[in-house]
Backbone bond lengths (Angstrom), bond angles and torsions (degrees), N, CA, C in turn:
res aa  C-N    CA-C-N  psi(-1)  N-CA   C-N-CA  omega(-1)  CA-C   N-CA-C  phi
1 X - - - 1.452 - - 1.522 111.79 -
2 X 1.142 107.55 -23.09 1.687 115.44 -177.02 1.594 112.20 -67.59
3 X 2.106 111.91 -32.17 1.573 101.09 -144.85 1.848 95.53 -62.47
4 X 1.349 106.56 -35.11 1.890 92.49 -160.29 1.381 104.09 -46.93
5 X 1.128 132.59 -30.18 1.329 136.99 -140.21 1.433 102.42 -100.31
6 X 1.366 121.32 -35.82 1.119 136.41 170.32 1.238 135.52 -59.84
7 X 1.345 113.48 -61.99 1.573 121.06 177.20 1.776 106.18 -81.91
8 X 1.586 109.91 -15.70 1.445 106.99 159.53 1.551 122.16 -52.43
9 X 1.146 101.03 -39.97 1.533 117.50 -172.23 1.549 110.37 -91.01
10 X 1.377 107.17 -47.91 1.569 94.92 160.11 1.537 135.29 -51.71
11 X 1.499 109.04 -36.12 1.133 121.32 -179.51 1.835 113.20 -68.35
12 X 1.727 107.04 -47.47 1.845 107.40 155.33 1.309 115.78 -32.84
13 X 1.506 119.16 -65.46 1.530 138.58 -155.61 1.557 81.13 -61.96
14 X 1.156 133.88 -100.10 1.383 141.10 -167.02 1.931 118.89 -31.37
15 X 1.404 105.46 -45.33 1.610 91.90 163.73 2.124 117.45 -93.77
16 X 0.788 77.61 0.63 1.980 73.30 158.09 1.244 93.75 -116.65
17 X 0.809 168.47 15.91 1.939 151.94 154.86 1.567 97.76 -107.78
18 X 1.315 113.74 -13.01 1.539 68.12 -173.21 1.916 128.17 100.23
19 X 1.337 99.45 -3.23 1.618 103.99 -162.51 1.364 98.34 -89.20
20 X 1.650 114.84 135.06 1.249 145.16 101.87 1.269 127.88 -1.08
21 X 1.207 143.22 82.86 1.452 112.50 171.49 1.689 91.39 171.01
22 X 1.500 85.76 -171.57 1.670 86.06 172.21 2.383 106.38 -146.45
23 X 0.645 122.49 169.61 1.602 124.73 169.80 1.819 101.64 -94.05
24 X 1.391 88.71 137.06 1.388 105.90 172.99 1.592 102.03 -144.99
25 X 1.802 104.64 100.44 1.294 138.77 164.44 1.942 132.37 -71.58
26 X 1.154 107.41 109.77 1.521 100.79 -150.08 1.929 89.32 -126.53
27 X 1.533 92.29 102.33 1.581 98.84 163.80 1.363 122.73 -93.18
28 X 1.266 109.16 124.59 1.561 124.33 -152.24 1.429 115.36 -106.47
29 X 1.729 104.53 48.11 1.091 122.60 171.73 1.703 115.24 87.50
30 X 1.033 92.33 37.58 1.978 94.76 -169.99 1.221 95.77 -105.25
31 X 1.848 109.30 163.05 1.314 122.03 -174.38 1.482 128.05 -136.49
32 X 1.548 91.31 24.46 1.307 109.80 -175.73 2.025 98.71 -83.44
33 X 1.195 116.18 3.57 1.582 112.74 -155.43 1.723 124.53 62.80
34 X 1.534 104.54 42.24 1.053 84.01 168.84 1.872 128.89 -77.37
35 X 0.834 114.16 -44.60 1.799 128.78 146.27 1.848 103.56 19.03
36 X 1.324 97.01 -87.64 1.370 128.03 168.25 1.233 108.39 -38.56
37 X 1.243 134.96 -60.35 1.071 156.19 -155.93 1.754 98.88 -76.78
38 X 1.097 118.18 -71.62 1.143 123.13 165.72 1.903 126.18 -50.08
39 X 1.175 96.82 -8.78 1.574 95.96 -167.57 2.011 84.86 -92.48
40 X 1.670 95.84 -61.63 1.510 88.42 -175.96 1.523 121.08 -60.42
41 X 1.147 139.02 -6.18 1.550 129.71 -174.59 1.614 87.54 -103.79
42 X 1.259 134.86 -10.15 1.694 113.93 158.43 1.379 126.21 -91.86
43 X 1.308 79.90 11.92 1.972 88.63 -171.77 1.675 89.24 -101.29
44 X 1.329 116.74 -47.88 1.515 124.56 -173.00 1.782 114.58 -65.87
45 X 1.232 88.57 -10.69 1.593 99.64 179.90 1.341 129.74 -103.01
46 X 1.622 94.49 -9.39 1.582 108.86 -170.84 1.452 117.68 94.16
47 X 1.042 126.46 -15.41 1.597 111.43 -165.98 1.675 107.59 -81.55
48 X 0.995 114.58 152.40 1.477 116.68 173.00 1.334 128.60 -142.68
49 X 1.423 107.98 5.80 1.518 129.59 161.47 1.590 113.85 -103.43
50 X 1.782 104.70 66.29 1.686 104.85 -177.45 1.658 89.03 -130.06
51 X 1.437 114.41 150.49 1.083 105.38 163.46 1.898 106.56 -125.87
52 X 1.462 123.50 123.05 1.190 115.70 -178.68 1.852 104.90 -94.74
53 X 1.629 110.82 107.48 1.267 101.03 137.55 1.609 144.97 -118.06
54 X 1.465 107.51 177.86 1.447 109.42 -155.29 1.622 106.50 -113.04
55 X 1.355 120.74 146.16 1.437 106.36 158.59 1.452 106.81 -102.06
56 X 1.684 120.42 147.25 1.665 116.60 179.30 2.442 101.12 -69.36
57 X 1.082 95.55 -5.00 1.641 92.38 173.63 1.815 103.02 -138.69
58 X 1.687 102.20 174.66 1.215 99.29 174.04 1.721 98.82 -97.23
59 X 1.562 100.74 134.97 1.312 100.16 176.91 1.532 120.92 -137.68
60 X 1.453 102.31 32.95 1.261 115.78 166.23 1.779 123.17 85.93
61 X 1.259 106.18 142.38 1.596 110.13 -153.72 1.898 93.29 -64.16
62 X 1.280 127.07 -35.25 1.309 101.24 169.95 1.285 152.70 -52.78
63 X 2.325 83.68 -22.79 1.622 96.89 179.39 1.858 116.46 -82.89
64 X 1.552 89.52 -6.40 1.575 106.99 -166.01 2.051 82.97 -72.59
65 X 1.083 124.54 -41.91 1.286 119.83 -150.82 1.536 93.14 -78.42
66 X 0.971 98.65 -44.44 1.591 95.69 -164.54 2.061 111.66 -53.86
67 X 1.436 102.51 -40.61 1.263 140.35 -179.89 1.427 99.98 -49.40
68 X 1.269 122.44 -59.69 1.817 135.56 -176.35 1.163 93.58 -80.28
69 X 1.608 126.55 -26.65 1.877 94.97 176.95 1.528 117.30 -83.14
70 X 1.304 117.79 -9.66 1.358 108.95 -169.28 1.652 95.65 -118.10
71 X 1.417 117.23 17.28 1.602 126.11 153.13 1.191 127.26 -80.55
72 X 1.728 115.18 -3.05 1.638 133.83 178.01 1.066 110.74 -135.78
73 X 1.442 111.45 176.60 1.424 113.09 173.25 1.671 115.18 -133.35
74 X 1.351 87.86 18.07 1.938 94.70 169.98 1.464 108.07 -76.49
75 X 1.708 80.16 177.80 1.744 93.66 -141.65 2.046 76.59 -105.94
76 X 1.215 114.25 -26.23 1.888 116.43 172.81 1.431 105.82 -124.98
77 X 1.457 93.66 135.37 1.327 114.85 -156.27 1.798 91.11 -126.57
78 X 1.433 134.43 119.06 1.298 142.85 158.15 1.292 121.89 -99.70
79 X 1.381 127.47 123.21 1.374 162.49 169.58 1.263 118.70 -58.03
80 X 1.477 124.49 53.53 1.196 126.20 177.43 2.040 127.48 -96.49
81 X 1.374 95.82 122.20 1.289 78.06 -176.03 1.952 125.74 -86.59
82 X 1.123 124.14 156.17 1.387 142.30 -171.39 1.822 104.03 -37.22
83 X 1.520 96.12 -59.75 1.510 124.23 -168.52 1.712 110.83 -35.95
84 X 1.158 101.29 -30.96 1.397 102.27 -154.55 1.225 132.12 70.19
85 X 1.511 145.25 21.23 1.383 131.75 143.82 1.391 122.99 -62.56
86 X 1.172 140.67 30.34 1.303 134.09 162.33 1.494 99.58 -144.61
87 X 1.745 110.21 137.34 1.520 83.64 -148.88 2.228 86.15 -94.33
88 X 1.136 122.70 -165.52 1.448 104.03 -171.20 1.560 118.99 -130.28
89 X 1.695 97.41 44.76 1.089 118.62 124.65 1.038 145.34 -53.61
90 X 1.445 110.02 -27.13 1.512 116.29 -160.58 1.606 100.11 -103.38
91 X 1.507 119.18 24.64 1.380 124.10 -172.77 1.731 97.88 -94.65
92 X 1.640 119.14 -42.43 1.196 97.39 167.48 1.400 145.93 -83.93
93 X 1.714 99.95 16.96 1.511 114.73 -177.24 1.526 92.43 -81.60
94 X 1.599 111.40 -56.58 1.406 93.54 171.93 1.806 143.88 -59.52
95 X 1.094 108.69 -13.63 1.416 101.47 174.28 1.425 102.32 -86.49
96 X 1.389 123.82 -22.35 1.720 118.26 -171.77 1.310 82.21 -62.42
97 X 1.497 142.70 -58.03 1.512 140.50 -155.23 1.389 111.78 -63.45
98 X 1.389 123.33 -29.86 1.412 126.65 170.37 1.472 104.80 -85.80
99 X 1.306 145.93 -37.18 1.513 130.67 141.35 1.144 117.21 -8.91
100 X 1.296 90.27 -48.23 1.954 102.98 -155.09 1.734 118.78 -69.93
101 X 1.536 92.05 -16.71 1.581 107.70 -177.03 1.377 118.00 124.88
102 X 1.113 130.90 -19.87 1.492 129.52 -179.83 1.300 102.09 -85.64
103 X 1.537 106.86 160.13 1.674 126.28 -166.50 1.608 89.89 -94.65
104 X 1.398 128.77 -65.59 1.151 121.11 177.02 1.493 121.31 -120.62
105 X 1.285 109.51 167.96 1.224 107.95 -156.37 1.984 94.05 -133.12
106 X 1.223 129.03 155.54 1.469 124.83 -178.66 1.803 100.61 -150.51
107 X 1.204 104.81 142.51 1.605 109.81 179.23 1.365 117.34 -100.10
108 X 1.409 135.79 126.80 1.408 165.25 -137.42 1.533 83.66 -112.45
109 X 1.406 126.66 98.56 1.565 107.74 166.78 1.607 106.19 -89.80
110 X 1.229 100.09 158.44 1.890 103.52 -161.90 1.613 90.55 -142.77
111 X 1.555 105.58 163.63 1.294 120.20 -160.17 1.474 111.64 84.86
112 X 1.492 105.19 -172.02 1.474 112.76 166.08 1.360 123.60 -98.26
113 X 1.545 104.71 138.29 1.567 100.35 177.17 1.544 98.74 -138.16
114 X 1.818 104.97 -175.82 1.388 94.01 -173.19 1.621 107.90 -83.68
115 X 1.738 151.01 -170.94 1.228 149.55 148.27 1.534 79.99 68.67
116 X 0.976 147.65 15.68 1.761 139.23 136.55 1.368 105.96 -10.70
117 X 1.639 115.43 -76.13 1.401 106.39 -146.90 2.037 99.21 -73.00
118 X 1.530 110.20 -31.96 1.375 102.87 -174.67 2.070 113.80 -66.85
119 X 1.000 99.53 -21.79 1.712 110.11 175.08 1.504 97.54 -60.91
120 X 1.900 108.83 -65.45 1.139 88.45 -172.90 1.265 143.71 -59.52
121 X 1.388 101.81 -24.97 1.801 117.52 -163.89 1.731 88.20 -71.15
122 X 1.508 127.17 -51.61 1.426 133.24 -172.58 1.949 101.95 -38.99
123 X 0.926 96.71 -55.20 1.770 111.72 -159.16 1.500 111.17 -72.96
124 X 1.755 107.27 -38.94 1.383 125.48 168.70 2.041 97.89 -48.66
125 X 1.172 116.22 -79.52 1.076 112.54 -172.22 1.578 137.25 -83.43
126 X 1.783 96.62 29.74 1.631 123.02 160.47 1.103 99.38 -102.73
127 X 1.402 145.77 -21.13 1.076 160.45 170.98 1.549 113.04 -54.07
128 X 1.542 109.24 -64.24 0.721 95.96 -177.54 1.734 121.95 -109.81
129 X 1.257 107.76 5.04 1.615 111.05 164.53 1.647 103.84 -60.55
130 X 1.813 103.05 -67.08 1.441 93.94 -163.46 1.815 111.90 -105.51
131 X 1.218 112.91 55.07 1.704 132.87 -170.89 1.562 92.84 -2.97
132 X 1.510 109.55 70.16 1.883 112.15 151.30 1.257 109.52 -83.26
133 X 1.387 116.51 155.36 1.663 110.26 -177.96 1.660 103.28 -104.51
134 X 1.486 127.72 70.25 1.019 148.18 -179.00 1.165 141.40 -145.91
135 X 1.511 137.59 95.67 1.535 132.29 -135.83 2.065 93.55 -93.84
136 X 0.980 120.16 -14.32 1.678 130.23 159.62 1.013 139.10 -119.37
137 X 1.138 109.09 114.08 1.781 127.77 -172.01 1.782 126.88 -70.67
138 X 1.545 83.80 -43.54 1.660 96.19 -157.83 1.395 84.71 -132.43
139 X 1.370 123.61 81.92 1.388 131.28 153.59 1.814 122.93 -140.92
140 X 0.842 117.46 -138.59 1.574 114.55 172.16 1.240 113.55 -75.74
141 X 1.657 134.37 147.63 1.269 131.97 168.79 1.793 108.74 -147.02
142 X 1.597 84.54 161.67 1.578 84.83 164.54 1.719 97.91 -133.29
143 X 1.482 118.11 159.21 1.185 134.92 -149.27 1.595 103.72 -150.29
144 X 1.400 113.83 118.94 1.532 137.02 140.12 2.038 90.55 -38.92
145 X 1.472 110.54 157.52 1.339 121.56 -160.85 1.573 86.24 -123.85
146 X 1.506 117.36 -17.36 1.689 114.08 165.22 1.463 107.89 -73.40
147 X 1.195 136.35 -21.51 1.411 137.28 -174.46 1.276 97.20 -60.19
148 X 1.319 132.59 -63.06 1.515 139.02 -163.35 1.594 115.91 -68.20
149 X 1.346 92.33 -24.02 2.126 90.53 162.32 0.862 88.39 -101.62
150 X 1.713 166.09 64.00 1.078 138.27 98.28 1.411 131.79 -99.23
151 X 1.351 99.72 1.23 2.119 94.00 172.43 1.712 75.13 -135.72
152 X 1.541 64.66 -168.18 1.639 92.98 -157.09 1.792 122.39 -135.45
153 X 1.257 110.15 85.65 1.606 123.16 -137.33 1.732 87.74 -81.95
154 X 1.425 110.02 139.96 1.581 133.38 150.51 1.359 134.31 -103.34
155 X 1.159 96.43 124.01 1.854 95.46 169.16 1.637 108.44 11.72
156 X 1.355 135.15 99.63 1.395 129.37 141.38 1.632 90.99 105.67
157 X 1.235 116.49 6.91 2.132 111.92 -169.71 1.544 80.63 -110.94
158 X 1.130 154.23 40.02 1.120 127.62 122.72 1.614 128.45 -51.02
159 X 1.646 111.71 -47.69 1.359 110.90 159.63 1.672 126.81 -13.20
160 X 1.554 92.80 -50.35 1.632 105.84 -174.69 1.526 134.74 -99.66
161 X 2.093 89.19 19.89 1.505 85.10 176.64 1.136 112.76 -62.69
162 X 1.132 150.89 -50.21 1.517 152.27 -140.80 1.743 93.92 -70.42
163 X 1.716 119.61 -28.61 1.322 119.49 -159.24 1.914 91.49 -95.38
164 X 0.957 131.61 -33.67 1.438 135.79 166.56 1.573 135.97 -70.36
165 X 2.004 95.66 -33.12 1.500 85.74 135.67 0.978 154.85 -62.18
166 X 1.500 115.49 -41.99 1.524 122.10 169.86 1.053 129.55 -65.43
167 X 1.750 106.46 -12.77 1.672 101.26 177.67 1.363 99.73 -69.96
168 X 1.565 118.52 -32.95 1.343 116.63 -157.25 1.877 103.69 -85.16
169 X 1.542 121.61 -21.67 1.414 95.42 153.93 1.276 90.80 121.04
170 X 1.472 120.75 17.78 1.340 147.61 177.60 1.607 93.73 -76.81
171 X 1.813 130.29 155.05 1.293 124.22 163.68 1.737 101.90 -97.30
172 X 1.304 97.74 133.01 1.713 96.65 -174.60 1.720 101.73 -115.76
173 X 1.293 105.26 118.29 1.995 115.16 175.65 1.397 109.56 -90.10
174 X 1.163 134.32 159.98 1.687 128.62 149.84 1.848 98.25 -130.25
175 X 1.602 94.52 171.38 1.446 122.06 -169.03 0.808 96.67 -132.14
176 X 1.689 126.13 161.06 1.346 133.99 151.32 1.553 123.34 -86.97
177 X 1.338 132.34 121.71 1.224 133.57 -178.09 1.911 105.64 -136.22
178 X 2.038 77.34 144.16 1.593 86.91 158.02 1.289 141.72 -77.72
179 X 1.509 111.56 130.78 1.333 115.61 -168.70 1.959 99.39 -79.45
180 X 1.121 126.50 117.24 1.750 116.87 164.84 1.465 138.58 -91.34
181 X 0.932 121.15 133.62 1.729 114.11 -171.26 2.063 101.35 -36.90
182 X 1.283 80.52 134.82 1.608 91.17 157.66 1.323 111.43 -60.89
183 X 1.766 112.44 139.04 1.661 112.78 178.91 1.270 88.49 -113.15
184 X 1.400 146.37 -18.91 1.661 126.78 172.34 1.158 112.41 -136.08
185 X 1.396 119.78 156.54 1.253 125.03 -178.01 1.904 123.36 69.47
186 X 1.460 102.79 -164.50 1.282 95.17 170.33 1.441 95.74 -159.09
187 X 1.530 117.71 159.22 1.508 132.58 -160.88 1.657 102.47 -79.37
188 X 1.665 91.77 141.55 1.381 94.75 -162.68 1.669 120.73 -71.89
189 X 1.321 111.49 -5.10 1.547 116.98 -130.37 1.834 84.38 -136.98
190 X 1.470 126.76 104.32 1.629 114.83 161.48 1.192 115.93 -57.56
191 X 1.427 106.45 -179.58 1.429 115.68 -179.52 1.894 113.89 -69.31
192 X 1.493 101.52 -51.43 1.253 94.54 157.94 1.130 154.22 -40.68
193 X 1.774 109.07 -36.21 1.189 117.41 -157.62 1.928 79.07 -93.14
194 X 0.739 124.59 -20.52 1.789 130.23 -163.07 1.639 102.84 -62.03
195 X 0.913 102.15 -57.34 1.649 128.55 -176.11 1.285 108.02 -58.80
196 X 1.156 121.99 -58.09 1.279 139.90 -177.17 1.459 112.27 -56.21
197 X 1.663 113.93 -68.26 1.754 123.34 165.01 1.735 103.59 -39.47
198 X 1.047 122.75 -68.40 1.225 130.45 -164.36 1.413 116.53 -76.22
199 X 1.054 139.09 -4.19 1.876 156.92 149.93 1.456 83.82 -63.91
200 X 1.270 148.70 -76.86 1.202 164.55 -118.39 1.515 95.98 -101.81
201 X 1.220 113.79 -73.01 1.950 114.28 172.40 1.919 100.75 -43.02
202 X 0.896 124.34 -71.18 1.733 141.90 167.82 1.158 97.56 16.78
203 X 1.977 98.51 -73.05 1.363 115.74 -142.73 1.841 97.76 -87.01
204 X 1.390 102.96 -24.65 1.623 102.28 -178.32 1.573 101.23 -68.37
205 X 1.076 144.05 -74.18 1.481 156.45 139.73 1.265 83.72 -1.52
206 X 1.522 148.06 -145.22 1.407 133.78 -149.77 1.469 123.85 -5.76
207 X 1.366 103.22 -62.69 1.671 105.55 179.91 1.712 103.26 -39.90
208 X 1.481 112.86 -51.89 1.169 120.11 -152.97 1.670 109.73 -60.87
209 X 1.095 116.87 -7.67 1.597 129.41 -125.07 1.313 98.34 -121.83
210 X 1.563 111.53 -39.98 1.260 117.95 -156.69 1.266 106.07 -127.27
211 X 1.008 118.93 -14.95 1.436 133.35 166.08 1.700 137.71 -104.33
212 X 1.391 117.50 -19.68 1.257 136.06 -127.39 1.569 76.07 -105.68
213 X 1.878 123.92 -55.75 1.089 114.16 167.18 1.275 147.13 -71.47
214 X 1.586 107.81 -16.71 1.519 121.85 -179.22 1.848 89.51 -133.61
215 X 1.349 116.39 82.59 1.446 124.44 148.34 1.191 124.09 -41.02
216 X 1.195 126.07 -52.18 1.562 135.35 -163.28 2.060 92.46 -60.66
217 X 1.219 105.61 -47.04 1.709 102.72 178.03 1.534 117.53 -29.59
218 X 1.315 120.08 -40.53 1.252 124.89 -136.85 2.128 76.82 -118.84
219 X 1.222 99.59 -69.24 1.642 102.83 -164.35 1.475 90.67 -53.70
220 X 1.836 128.82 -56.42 1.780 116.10 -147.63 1.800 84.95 -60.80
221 X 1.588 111.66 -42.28 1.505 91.90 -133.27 1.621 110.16 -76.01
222 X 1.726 99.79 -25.10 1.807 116.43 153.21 1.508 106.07 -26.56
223 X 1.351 103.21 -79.50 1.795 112.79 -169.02 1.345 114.42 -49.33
224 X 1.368 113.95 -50.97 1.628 122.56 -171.25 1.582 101.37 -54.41
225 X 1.307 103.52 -40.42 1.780 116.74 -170.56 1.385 103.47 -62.49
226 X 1.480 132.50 -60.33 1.447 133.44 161.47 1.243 124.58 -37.24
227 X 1.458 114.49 -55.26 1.470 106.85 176.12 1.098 128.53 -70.29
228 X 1.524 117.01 -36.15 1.532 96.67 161.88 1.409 138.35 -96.94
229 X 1.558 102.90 34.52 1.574 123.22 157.73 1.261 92.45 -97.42
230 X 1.300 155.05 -82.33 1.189 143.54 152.42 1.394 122.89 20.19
231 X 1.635 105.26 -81.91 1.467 106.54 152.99 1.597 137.30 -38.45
232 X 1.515 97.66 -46.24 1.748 89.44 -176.92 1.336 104.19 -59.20
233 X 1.790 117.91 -46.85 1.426 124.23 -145.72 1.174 93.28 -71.87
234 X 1.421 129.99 -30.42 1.882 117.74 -172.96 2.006 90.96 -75.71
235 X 1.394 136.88 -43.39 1.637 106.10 166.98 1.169 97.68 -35.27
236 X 1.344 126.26 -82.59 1.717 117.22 -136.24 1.447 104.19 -61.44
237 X 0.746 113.00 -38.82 2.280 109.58 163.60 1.042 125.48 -37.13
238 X 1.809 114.05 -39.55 1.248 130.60 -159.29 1.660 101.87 -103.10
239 X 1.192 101.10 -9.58 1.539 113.06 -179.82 1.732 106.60 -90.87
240 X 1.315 104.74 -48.56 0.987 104.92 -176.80 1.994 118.04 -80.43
241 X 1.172 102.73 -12.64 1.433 99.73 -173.23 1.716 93.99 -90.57
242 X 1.266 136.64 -25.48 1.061 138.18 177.35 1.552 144.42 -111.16
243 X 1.372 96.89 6.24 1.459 109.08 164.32 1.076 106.32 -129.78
244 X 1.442 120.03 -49.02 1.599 130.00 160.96 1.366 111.82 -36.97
245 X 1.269 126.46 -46.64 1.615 139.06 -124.98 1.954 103.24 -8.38
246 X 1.976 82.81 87.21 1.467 105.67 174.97 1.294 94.86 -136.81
247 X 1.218 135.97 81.34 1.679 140.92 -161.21 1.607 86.68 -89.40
248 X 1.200 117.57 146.44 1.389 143.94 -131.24 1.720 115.46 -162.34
249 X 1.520 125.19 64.94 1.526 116.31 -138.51 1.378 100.09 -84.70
250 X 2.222 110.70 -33.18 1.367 93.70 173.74 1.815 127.06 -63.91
251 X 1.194 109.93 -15.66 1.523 117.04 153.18 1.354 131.40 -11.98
252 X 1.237 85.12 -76.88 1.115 112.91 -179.17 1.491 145.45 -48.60
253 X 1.788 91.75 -43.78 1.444 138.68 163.74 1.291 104.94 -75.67
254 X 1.515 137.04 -56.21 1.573 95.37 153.48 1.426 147.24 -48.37
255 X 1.386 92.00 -41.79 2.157 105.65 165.87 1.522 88.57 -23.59
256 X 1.448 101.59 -84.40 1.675 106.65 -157.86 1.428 110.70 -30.91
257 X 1.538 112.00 -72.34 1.371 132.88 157.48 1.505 112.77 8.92
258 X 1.349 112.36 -92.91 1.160 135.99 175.55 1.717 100.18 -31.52
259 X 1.257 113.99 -91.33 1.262 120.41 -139.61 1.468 113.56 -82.24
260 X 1.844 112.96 -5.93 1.335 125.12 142.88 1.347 127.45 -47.80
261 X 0.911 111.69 -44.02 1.729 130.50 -151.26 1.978 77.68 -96.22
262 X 1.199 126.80 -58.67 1.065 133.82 -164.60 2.213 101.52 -54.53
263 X 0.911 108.78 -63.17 1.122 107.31 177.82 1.338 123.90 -71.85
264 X 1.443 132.33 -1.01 1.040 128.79 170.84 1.602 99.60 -103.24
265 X 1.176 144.59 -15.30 1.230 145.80 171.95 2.201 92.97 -69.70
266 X 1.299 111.13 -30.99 1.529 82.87 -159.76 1.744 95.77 -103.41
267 X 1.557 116.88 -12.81 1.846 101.81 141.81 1.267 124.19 -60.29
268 X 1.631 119.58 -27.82 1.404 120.52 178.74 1.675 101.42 -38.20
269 X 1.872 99.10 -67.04 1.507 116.71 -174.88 1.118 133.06 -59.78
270 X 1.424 114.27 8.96 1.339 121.43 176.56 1.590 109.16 -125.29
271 X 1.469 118.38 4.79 1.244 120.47 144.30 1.349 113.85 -81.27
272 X 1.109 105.43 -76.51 1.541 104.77 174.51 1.619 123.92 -32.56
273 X 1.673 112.21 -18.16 1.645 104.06 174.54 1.386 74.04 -75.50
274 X 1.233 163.98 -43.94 1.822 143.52 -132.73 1.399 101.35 -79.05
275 X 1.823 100.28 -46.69 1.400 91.73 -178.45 1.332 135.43 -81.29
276 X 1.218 107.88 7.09 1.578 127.67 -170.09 1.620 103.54 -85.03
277 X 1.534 89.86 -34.36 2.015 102.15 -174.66 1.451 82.73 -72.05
278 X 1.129 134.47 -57.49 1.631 131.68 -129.71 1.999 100.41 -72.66
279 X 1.511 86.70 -39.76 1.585 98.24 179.20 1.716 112.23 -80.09
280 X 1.058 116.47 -8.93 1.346 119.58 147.61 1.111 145.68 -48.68
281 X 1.814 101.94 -52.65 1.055 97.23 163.42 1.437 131.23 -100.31
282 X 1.182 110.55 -2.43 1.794 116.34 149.60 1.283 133.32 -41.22
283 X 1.163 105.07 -49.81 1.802 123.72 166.69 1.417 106.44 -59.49
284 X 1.361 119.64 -70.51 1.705 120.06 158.37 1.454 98.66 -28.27
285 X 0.909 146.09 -108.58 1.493 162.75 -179.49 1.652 95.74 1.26
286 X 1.576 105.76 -54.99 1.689 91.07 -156.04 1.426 90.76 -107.54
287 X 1.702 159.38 32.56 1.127 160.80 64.40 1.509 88.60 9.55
288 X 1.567 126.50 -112.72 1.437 141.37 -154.04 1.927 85.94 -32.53
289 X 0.935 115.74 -50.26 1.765 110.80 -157.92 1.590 104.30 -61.79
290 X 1.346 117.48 -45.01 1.209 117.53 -170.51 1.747 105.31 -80.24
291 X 1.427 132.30 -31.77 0.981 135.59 147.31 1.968 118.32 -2.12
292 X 1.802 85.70 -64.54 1.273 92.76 -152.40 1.748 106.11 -103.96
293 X 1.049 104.91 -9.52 2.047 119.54 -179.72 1.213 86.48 -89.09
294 X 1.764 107.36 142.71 1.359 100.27 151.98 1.437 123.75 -115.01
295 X 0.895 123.15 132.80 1.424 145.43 -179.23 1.864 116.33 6.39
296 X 1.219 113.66 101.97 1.434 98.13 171.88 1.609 122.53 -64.89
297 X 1.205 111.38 149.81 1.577 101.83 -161.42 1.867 79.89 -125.35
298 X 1.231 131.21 58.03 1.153 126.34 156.64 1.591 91.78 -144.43
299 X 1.759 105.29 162.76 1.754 120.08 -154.64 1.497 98.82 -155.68
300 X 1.200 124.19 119.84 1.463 124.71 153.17 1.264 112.42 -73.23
């Protein structure tokens, strides 16, 4: 129900600005016809630099992104959603901001909207887990096309590009934009369930972050931590079986416990540094590849 309205407005935005570019439309397995729908309201609108692709399932707005980046071959890539709450005007505020020098760019919606307080509390404490300098996560963006060969997006971590660029050393800007009433449909995701997914993505994304490259952090300092609880607890065994003489066998059996479990957690971490190198240079590897392929612009 959205496309007339859409590529009408895209098509305004693009001949008063001035834009370059083309639309890249990604149906994410729906069966309402949107496809169709979208092909004829860009035909009725004039545009003829759109490309609509489809996935044969729904596989989620991250896979949709990934899908539209390797459906072009631009070097800025904008994050607009279907729905229409952002109206698309605000498409050339973002490329002036990538002009401007930043790799990505994220929109600050301002005013009141509804799930306000759960957005904020979400963003408040992305904020301050992974100190991005960005009060919105999961809103409109525009994107450098090097950002996307450099992390490495999961199921539902689109939310956290802006937080995965910056680890990687990307400059990240935000804007202020209006959020607009939805004109169709209704949002898939409650407030609850929002909070909840994304508490949960958070903590995977941290793990990933802080660990993913230096393993040994997490496995040595695990192991080291066991063994010398391990260690203390065999003193107090040794204390007690010999000054005490109060011999103590399940004691003991933790000793083992402990400092078993402890040392095989910190070989764990010294495989895992191997595989950490190995996947290093894979990513290197498939960076240079995507570099030099250009983009298939077909999508199951």
């Amino acid at each position: 129900a959205n496309m007339p309205d859409l590529f009408a407005e895209l098509a305004s935005t693009f001949d008063r600005f001035s834009l370059d570019g083309e639309v890249i439309l990604v149906d994410d397995g729906s069966d309402d016809g949107t496809a169709e729908a979208a092909r004829q309201a860009a035909a009725a609108a004039g545009m003829t630099r759109v490309s609509i692709l489809r996935h044969r399932r729904n596989r989620g707005k991250t896979s949709a992104i990934v899908t539209a980046a390797r459906g072009t071959d631009a070097d800025v890539l904008v994050l607009f959603d279907a729905d229409l709450q952002h109206g698309t005007d605000e498409i050339p505020r973002f490329l002036d901001a990538i002009a401007a020098g930043h790799d990505l760019v994220t929109g600050r919606k301002v005013g009141t909207y509804s799930k306000q307080f759960v957005s904020s509390v979400y963003n408040g404490l992305s904020r301050v887990v992974f100190r991005v300098p960005v009060h919105d996560l999961n809103s409109m963006k525009a994107f450098r096309r090097s950002v996307l060969s450099d992390v490495r997006l999961r199921e539902d971590w689109h939310r956290y590009l802006a937080v995965l660029a910056h680890a990687n050393g990307y400059r990240i800007g935000e804007i202020d934009i209006e959020l607009l009433p939805r004109r169709h449909g209704k949002a898939k995701y409650s407030g609850q369930t929002r909070i909840l997914v994304g508490t949960l993505d958070m903590l995977s994304v941290w793990f990933q972050l802080v660990f993913s490259r230096k393993p040994m952090l997490f496995f040595g300092l695990t192991g080291f931590a066991l063994f010398a609880l391990g260690g203390l607890t065999g003193i107090v065994a040794l204390y007690l079986r010999f000054v005490e003489n109060a011999g103590f066998r399940p004691l003991l059996t933790l000793v083992l416990l402990l400092m078993l479990l402890g040392g095989l957690l910190f070989v764990a971490g010294l495989i895992a540094e191997l595989i950490a190198t190995l996947r290093s240079e894979v990513e290197e590897l498939r960076r240079e590849v995507c570099d030099r392929d250009p983009p298939s612009r077909l999508s199951d």
